[in-house]
C-alpha positions in Angstrom: -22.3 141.1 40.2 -24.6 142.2 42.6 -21.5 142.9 45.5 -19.0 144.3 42.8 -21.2 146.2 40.2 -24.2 146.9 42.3 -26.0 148.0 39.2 -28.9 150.6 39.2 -30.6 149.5 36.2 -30.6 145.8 34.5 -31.7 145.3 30.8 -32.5 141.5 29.5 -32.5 141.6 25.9 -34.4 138.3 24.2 -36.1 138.4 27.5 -38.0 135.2 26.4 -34.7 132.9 27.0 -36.5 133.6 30.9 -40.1 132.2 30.2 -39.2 128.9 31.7 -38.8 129.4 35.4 -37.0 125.8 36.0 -34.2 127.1 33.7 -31.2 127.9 35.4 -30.7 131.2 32.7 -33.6 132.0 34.4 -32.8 131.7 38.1 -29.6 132.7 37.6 -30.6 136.4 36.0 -33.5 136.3 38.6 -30.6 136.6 41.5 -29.6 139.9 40.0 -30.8 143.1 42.1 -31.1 146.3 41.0 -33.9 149.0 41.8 -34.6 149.0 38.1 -35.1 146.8 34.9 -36.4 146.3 31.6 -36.9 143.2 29.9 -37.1 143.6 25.8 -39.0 140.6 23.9 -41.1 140.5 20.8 -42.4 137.2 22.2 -43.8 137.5 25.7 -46.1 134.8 25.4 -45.4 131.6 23.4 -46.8 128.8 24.5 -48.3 129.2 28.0 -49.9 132.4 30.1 -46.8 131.5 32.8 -44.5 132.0 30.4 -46.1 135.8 30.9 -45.5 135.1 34.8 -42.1 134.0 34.6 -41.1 137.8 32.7 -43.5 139.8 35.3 -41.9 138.4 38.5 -38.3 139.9 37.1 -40.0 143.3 36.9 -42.3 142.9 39.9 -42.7 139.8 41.8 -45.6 141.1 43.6 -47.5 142.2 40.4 -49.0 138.1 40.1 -47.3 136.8 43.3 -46.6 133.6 44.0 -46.6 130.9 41.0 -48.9 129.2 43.4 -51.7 132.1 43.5 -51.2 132.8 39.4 -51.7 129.3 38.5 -55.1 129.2 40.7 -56.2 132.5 39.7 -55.4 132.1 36.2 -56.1 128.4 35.2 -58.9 126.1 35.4 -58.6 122.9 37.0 -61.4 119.9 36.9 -61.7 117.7 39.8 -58.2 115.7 39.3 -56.3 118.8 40.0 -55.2 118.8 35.9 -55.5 122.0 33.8 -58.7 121.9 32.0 -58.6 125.6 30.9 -58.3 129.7 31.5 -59.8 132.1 33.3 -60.0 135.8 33.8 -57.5 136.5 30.5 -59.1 140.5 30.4 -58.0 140.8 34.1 -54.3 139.5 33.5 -54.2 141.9 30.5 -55.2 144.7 33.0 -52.4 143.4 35.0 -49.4 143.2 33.1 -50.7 146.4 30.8 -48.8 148.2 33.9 -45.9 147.2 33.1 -45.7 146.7 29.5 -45.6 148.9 26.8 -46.0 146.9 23.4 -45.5 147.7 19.8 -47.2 145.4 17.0 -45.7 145.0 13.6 -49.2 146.8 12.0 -48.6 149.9 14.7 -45.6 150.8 12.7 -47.0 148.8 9.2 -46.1 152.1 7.7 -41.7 152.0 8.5 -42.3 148.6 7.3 -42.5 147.2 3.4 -44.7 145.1 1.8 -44.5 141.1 3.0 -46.2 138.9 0.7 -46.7 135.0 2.3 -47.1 132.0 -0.2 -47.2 128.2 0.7 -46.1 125.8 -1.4 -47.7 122.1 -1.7 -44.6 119.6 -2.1 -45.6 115.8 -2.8 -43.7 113.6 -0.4 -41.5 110.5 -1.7 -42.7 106.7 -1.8 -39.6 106.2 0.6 -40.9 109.0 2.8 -44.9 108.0 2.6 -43.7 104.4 4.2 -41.7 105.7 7.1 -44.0 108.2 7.6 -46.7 105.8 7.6 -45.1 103.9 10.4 -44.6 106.2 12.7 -48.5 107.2 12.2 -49.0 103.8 12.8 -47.2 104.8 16.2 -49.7 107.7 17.0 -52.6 105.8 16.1 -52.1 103.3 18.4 -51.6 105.0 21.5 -53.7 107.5 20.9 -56.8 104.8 20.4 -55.1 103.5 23.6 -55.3 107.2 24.6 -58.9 107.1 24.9 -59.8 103.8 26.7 -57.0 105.0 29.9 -54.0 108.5 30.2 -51.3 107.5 28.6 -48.2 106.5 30.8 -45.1 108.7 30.6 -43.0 106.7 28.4 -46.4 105.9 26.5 -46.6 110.0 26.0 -42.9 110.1 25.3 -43.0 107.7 22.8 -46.1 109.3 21.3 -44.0 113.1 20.7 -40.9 110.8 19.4 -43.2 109.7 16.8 -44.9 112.6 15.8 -41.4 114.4 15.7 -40.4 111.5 13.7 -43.9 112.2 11.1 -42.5 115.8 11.1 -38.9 115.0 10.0 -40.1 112.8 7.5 -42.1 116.1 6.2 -38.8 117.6 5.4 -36.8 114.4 4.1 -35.7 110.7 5.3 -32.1 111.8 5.9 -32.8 113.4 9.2 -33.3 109.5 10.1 -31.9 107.3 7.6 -28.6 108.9 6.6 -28.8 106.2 3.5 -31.7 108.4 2.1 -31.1 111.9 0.9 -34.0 112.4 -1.7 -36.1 115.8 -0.7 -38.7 116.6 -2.8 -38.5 120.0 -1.0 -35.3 121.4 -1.8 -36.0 120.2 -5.5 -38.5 123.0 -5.0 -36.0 125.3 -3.0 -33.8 125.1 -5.9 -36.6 126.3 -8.8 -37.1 129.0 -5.8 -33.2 130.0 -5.9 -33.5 130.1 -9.9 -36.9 131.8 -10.5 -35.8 134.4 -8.4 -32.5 134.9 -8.6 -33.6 135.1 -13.1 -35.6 138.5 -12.0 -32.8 139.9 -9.6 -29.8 137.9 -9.4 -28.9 140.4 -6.3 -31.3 138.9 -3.9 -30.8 137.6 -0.7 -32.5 134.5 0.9 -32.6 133.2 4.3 -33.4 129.9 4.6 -34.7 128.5 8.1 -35.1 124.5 9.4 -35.3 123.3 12.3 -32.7 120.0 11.5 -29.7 120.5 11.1 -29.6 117.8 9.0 -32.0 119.4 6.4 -29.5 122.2 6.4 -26.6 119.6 5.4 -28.3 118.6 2.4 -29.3 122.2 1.2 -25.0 122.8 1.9 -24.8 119.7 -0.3 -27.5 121.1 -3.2 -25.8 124.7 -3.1 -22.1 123.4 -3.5 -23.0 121.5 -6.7 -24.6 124.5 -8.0 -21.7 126.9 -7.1 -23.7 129.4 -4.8 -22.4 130.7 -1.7 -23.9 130.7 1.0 -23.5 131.4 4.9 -24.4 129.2 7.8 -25.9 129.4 11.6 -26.4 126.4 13.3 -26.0 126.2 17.5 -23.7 124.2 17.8 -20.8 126.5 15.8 -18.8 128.9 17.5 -19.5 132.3 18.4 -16.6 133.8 16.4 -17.3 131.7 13.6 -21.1 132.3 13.7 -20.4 136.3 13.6 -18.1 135.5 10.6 -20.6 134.1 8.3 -23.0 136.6 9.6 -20.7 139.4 8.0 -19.9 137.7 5.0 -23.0 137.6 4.6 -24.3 141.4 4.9 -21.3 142.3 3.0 -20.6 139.6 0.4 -22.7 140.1 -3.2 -21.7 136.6 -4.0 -22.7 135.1 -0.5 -26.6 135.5 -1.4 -27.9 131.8 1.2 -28.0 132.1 4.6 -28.8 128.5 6.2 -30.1 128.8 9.6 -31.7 126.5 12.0 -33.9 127.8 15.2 -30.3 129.2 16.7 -30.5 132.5 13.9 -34.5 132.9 14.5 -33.8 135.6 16.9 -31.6 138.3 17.8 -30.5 139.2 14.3 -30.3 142.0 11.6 -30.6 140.7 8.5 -32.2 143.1 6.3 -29.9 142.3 3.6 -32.1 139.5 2.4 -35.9 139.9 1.4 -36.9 136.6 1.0 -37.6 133.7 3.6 -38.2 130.4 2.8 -39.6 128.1 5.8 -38.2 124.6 5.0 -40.5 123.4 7.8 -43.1 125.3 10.2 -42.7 125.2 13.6 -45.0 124.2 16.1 -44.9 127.4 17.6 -46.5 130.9 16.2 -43.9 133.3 17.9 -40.9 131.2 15.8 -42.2 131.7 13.0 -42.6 135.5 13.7 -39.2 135.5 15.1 -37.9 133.9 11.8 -39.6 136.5 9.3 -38.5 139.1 11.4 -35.1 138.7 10.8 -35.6 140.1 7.2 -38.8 142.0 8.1 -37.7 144.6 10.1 -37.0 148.6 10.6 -34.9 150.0 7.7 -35.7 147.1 5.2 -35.5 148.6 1.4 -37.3 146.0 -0.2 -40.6 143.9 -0.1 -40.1 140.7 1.5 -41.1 137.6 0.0 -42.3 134.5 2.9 -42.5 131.3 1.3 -43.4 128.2 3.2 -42.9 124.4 1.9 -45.4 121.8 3.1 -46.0 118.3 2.7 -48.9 117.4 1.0 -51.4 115.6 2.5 -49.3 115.5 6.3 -49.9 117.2 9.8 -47.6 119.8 8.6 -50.8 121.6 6.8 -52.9 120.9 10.1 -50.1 122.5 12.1 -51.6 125.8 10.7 -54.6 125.6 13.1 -52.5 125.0 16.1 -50.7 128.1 15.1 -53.7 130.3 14.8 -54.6 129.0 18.5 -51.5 130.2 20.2 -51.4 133.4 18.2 -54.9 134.4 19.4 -54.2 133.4 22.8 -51.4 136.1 22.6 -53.1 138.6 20.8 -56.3 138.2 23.5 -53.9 138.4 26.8 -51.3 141.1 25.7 -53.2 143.1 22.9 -57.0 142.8 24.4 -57.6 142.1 20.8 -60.5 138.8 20.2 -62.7 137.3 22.2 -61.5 135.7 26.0 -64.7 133.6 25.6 -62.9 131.3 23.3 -60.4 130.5 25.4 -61.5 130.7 28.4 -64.3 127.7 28.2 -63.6 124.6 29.6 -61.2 122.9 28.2 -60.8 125.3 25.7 -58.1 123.4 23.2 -59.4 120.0 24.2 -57.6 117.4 25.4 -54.0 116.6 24.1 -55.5 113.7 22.0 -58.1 116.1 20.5 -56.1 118.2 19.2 -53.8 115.7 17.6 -56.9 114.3 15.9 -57.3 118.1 14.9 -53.5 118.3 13.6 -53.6 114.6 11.7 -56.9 116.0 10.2 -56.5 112.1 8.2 -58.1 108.7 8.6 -55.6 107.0 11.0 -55.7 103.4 11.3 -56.6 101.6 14.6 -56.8 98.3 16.0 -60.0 96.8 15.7 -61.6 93.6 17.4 -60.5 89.9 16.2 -63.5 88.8 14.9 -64.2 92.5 13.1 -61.2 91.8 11.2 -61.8 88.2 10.1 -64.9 89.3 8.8 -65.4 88.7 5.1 -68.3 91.3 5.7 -67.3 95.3 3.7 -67.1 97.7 6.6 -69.6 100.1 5.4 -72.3 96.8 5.8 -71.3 96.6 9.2 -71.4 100.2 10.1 -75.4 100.2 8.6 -76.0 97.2 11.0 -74.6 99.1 13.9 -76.5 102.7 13.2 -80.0 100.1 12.5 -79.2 98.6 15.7 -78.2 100.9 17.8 -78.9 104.3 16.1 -77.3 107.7 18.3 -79.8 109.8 17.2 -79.3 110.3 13.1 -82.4 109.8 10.3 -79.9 110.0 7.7 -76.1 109.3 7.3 -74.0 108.8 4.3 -70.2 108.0 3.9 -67.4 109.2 1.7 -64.6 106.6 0.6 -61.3 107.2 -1.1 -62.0 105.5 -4.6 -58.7 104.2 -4.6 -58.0 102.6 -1.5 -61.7 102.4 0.2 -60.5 103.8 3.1 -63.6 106.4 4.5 -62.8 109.8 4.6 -65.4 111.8 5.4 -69.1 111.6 7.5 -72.1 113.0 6.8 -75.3 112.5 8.8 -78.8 114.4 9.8 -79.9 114.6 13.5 -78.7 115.2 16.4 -75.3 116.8 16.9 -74.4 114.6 19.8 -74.7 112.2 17.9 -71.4 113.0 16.5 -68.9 111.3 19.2 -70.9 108.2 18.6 -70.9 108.2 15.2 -67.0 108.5 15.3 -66.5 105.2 17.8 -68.9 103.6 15.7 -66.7 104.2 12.7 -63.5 102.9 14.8 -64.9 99.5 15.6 -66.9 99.0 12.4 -63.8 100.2 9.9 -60.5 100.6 12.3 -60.3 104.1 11.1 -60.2 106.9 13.8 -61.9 110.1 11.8 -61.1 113.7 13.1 -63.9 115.4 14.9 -64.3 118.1 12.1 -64.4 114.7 9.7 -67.7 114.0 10.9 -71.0 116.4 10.0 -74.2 116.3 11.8 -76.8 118.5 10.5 -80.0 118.9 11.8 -83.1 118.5 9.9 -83.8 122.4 8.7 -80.4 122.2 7.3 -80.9 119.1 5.1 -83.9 121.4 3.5 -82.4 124.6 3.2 -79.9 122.8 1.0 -82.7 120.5 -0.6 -84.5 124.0 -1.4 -81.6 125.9 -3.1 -80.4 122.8 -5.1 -83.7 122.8 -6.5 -83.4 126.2 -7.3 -80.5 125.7 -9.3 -77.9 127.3 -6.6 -76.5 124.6 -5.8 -75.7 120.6 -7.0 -75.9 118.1 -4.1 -74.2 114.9 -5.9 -76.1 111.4 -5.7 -73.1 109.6 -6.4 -70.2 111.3 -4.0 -71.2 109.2 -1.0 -72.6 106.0 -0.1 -75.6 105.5 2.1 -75.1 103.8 5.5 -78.5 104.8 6.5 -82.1 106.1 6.0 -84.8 106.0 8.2 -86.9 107.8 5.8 -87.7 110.4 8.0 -85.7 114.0 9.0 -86.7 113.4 12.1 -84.4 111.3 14.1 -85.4 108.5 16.5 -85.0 109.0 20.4 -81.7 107.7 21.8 -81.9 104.1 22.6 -82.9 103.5 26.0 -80.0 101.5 27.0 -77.7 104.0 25.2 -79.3 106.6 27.8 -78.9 104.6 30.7 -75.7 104.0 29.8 -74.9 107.7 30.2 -76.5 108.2 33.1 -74.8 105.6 35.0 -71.4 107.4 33.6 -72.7 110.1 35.3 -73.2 108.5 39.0 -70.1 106.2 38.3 -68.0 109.3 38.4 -69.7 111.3 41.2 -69.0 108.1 43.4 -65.3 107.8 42.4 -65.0 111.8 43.7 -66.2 110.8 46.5 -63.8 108.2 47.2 -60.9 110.4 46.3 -62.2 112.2 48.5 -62.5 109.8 51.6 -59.0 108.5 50.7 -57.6 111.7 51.6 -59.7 111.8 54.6 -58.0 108.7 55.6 -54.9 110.0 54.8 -55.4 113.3 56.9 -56.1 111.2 59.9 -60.0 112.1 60.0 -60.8 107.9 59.6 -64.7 108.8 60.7 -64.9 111.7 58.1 -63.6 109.0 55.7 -65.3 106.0 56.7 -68.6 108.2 56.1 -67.7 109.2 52.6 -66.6 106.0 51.1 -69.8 104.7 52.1 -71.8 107.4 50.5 -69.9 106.8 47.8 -71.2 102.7 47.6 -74.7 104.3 47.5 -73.9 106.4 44.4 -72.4 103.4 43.0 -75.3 101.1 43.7 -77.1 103.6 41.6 -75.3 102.3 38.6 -76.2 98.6 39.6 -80.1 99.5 39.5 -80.1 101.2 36.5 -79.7 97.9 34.6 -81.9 95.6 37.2 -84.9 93.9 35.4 -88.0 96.5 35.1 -86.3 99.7 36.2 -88.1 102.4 34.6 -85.3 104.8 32.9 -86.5 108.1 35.3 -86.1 106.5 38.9 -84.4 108.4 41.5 -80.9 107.3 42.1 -80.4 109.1 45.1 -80.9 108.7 48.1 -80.3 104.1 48.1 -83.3 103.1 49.0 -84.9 99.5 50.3 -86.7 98.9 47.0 -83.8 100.0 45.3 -81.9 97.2 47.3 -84.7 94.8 46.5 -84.2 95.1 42.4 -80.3 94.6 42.6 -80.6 91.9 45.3 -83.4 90.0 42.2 -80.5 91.1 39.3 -79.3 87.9 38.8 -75.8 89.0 37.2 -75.2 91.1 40.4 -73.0 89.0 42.6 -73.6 88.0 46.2 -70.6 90.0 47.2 -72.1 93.4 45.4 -75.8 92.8 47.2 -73.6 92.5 50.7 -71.3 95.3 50.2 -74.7 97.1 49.4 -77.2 96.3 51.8 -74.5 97.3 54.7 -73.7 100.4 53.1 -78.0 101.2 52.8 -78.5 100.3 56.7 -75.3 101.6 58.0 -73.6 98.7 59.3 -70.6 99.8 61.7 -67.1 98.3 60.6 -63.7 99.4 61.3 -62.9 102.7 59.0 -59.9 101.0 57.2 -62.2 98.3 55.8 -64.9 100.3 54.8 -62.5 102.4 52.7 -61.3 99.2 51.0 -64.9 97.9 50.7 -65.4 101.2 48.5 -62.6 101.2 46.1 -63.4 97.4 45.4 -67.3 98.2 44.4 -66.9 101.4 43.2 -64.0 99.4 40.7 -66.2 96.2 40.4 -69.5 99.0 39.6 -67.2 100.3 36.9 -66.0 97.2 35.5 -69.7 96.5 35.0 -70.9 99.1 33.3 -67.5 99.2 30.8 -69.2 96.1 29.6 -73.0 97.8 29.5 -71.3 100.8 27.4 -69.5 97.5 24.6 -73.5 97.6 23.7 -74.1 101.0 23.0 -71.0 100.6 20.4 
C-alpha cells in the first residue's frame, strides 16, 4: 500500500480494534505511512490507559514515546516491579487533548431521544444454582489460596474459567450442558416481546449476548412463537451478515435482531428502540457500544434499555466494576471526576479484592481439620477468638441467614483496622470468606449518634436482627494485643530485609559480588530484628535497628531460636569475612527460615 497507493491521508474507523499493540491488526495498520490520519472511536479507552497509548502512537508516536517511558510515567509500580496503580491522569488528559477532539452522548443530548434503563431481577434454576455453586466453589478455593501465596498461571487461568463458567450459568446451563435448556431469562424475554409488542406491535428489538449459545435458544423460543427475526453472530459470513442486517431495516415482520458481541459496533440500527442485555458485560464501553446501536443520530423514537440479571449472582456486583472503568474514562479523556481516586495506591485493589467486591456473597472456604470436627456452633467459636485475641472492637454482632445459618453480614464498634482481622477471623472460625464491604466497623461516636436518634423515635435499631459475638461493655475498645502488635511490626522488618536481598541478588547477578555480599548481610540484621521481637522480656518499643550485642544476647537465650540462626547471626553482627557466594546463600536461608518463624507467630494472632 504504502509503495503503490502512497496515500496522503489514512482514516481507521472502529479505531479501538488497535488498542492492543501485540495484535497483528494493530501492527499491521501501524506499517501504513501517510503524512496524515485520523482514527474514529467512541471507545478510546476500555479497559487500560495503554489502550489510550496504543491509538496516540498511530497519530503521533512521539506525543507519549516509547511504551517503555508511558508505562513509567503513567503507572505505579511497588517494589516487585507489578502495577500497583496510576499516576499523573490530569497530565495525560493535557496530552492527548492535542490530539483529540471528543463528543459525549449528553453534548449532543438534545439530536438525541429519550433512553429509559430498567433492570430486571430473574431467579436462577435449582439446576443452575448447583452448577453455579460449583464453580464458586472453584473461586473460593483459590482465591483463599490467593491470599496465603500469587496464584500460579494455570492457578489464575483456572480461576477466570470458573468465573466465566459462574457467568454462563447467569444466562442458562446450555452454554455448558447442552442436555439443559431451561432459562429463566428468556421466560422473561418473552413477557418482554409480548408486553411490548400488545402497545405497539411495530417495534423493533435488538437483543445482545455474549454466547452464542444463549442466542440458539432465543432462535429456538422465537420459531415456536412464529416471530421473525434476524441474526449476527461472528462466525457467519459477511454477505450473509449484511443480508439479515437489511431484512431487518426493511422487513415489518422481521421485528428480533439476535446479536452477540460481533453487532456491538459498527452498526445503524435505528430501526429498533428497544435493547434488551441478556447478560452484561464485564466491560462499560460494550455496553455503550451495544445501546448505541439503537441510540443514535436520527433515532425517531425513545429507546427502551432493559437489562436481565440473576438474582442473587456476581452479575449484580458486576455493576460496580463497571462504574470503575467508566470513571476512569471519563477522568483521563473528559477531565470530568476526581484523579485522586484513581490515582492512590493500588487504587482498585488487588485482583482478589475486587473479586471479593464482584461476589459481594459469603463464599465458602476451607477451614482447619479440627475446626470442622468441632461439634462447637461457629458463632461460639468466633466469641472465643474476639475474647482471646480481640483486634481492637468493644462491641460486635453477627447477621445469619435464618435458613441456612450461614453469616452474612458484620457489625462491630472500634477500630476500623480492625476490619481485615475481623474478616480472617470469620474464615477460620466459620469457613466463610465475607466481602470487605460485608464487614462494618464503626467507631464509638457513631454507635451513639444512632443510640441518640433511635431514642428519638427517628430511627428503630432491631434487638433481634443480629446475634452478639461480643461485648466488652465499654465503647471504648481495648488496645491491640501485644503480640498482635509485634506481630506486625516484625511483618514490617520481615519485608524490608527480603528487599534487601532482592536487591543483593541482583548485585550478584551484575557481577558487583562485594556490593552484594554487603547487602545480604544487612539484610540478616533486619531479619534478626524479627527473631528479637519474640525473645523472652523484649519490651514491645526496642530499637530494631542497628543489631546490636544485647540484641544478640536475647536471641542467643530464646530457646526456640536454633543454633544455626544464633551463628548465621552473630557473624552477620561482627562482620565475619566469607566468600560473597555464601554469604548470599546464608541470607536467603535466614531471611526464609525468619519468615517461616514468624508465619507461625502470625497462626496466634488468628
Amino acid at each position: 500500500i504504502n509503495l503503490v497507493l502512497r496515500p496522503d491521508l489514512v482514516i481507521l474507523d472502529e479505531a479501538q480494534r488497535i488498542k492492543n499493540w501485540r495484535t497483528k491488526t494493530a501492527q499491521r495498520l501501524k506499517r501504513l505511512e501517510a503524512p496524515f490520519a485520523f482514527v474514529l472511536t467512541g471507545t478510546p479507552l476500555e479497559n487500560r490507559i495503554d489502550e489510550l497509548y496504543s491509538l496516540a502512537e498511530f497519530i503521533d508516536p512521539s506525543l507519549f514515546g516509547s511504551l517503555f517511558h508511558f508505562n513509567r510515567r503513567y503507572y505505579r509500580f511497588d517494589s516487585d516491579g507489578k502495577v500497583a496503580g496510576m499516576q499523573r491522569l490530569d497530565e495525560m488528559h493535557e496530552r492527548i487533548g492535542t490530539v483529540m477532539l471528543r463528543r459525549r452522548k449528553d453534548d449532543i443530548e438534545e439530536q438525541l431521544p429519550e433512553r429509559v434503563d430498567n433492570t430486571y431481577f430473574v431467579q436462577m434454576t435449582r439446576e443452575q444454582q448447583e452448577i453455579y455453586n460449583d464453580h464458586e466453589a472453584v473461586v473460593a478455593r483459590l482465591y483463599h489460596l490467593a491470599k496465603r501465596r500469587p496464584l500460579r498461571p494455570e492457578e489464575m487461568k483456572r480461576l477466570q474459567n470458573a468465573l466465566a463458567c459462574m457467568r454462563m450459568c447467569c444466562d442458562t446451563c446450555y452454554i455448558l450442558d447442552r442436555e439443559t435448556r431451561s432459562a429463566p431469562k428468556l421466560d422473561e424475554l418473552e413477557k418482554i416481546l409480548d408486553d411490548l409488542w400488545a402497545d405497539n406491535p411495530s417495534r423493533k428489538v435488538l437483543v445482545f449476548s455474549e454466547w452464542v449459545r444463549m442466542l440458539e435458544l432465543v432462535e429456538e423460543r422465537l420459531k415456536r412463537c412464529h416471530f421473525d427475526y434476524a441474526l449476527h453472530v461472528g462466525s457467519m459470513p459477511q454477505l450473509e451478515r449484511r443480508t439479515h442486517i437489511r431484512r431487518f431495516k426493511s422487513d415489518p415482520q422481521c421485528r428480533v435482531f439476535l446479536s452477540s458481541e460481533s453487532g456491538g459496533v459498527g452498526l445503524n440500527l435505528q430501526a429498533a428502540s428497544v435493547v434488551v442485555n441478556l447478560d452484561l458485560p464485564w466491560n462499560p464501553a460494550k455496553l455503550e457500544q451495544r445501546i448505541a446501536r439503537a441510540w443514535r443520530k436520527h433515532q425517531s423514537n425513545r429507546v427502551n434499555v432493559i437489562n436481565l440479571v440473576s438474582e442473587n449472582t456476581l452479575e449484580h456486583r458486576m455493576l460496580s466494576t463497571l462504574k470503575f472503568k467508566q470513571g476512569l474514562a471519563d477522568v483521563v479523556l473528559d477531565a470530568r471526576g476526581e484523579t485522586e481516586a484513581f490515582e492512590k495506591p493500588d487504587a482498585r485493589g488487588a485482583f482478589m479484592a475486587r473479586l471479593a467486591e464482584v461476589m459481594d456473597t459469603a463464599l465458602q472456604v476451607p477451614v482447619a481439620p479440627a475446626v470442622a470436627r468441632s461439634e462447637v456452633p461457629p458463632e461460639e467459636r468466633l466469641s472465643e477468638v474476639l475474647k482471646r485475641e480481640n483486634p481492637g472492637v468493644g462491641l460486635c454482632l453477627g447477621r445469619y441467614d435464618e435458613e441456612s445459618g450461614v453469616i452474612q453480614a458484620l457489625l462491630a464498634v472500634g477500630r476500623q483496622e480492625a476490619s481485615a482481622s475481623l474478616r480472617g477471623q470469620v474464615e477460620k472460625t466459620h469457613g466463610v470468606a465475607l466481602p470487605p464491604e460485608r464487614i462494618v466497623v464503626v467507631p464509638p461516636e457513631t454507635r451513639a449518634l444512632l443510640q441518640r436518634l433511635a431514642d428519638l423515635g427517628f430511627i428503630t435499631i432491631r434487638a433481634d436482627a443480629a446475634r452478639t459475638l461480643l461485648d466488652t461493655g465499654s465503647d471504648t475498645p481495648p488496645p491491640p494485643p501485644d503480640h498482635a502488635v509485634r506481630c506486625k511490626r516484625a511483618q514490617q522488618v520481615l519485608e524490608a530485609a527480603q528487599r534487601n536481598l532482592r536487591m543483593a541478588e541482583v548485585l550478584a547477578g551484575g557481577g558487583f559480588a562485594d556490593e552484594a555480599a554487603a547487602t545480604a548481610r544487612q539484610a540478616i540484621c533486619q531479619a534478626a530484628g524479627t527473631l528479637f521481637l519474640f525473645a523472652p522480656g523484649v519490651p514491645l518499643d526496642q530499637p530494631l535497628e542497628p543489631l546490636t550485642e544485647a540484641m544478640v544476647a536475647a536471641i542467643r537465650q530464646d530457646a526456640g531460636v536454633t543454633r544455626e540462626l544464633v551463628a548465621t547471626v552473630q557473624m552477620a553482627h561482627l562482620d565475619v569475612a566469607a566468600e560473597p557466594a555464601a554469604t548470599l546463600g546464608q541470607a536467603k536461608a535466614f531471611v526464609d527460615a525468619c519468615a517461616e518463624r514468624l508465619d507461625r507467630q502470625q497462626i496466634r494472632c488468628s
